[in-house]
C-alpha positions in Angstrom: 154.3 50.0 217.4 156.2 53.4 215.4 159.5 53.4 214.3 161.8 56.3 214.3 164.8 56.3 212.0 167.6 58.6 212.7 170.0 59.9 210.1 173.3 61.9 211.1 175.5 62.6 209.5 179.3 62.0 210.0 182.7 63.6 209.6 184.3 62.4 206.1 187.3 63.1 207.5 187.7 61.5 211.6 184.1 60.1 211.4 183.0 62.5 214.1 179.9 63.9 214.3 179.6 66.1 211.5 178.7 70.1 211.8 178.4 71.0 208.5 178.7 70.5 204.9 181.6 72.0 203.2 181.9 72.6 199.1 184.8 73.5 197.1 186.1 73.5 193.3 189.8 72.6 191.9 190.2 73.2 188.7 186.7 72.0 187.2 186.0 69.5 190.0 183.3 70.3 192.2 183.2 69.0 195.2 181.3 68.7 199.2 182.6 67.2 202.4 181.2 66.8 205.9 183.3 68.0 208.2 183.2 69.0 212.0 183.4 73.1 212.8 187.1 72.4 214.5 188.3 70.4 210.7 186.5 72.6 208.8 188.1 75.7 210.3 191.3 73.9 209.8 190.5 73.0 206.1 189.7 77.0 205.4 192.8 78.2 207.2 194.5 76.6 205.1 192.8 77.9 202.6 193.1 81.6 203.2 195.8 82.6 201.8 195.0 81.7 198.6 191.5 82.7 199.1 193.1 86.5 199.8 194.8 86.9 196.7 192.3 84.7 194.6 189.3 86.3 192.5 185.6 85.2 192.6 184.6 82.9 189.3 181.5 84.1 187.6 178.6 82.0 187.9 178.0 79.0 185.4 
């Protein structure tokens, strides 16, 4: 008899179904989240305006 084991992954936040992984920095933090599209789209609006006015780090 097989086995089939089954991973998926779920929402850090609401622990829905997640849609993808999401990574950000603060300060010299790095850090990822699973997230759902809708939460994630929420997390980068949020994000945007600082995003606009921000400037790209170089590359460690």
């Amino acid at each position: 008899m097989g086995t089939r084991t089954i991973v998926e992954t779920l929402s850090d936040l609401s622990g829905q179904k997640a849609d993808r992984l999401v990574t950000f920095g603060v300060g010299s933090a790095r850090y990822e989240i699973d997230l759902t599209d809708s939460e994630a789209h929420a997390f980068l609006e949020l994000l945007q305006p600082y995003i606009e006015v921000a400037r790209k780090a170089p590359k460690a």
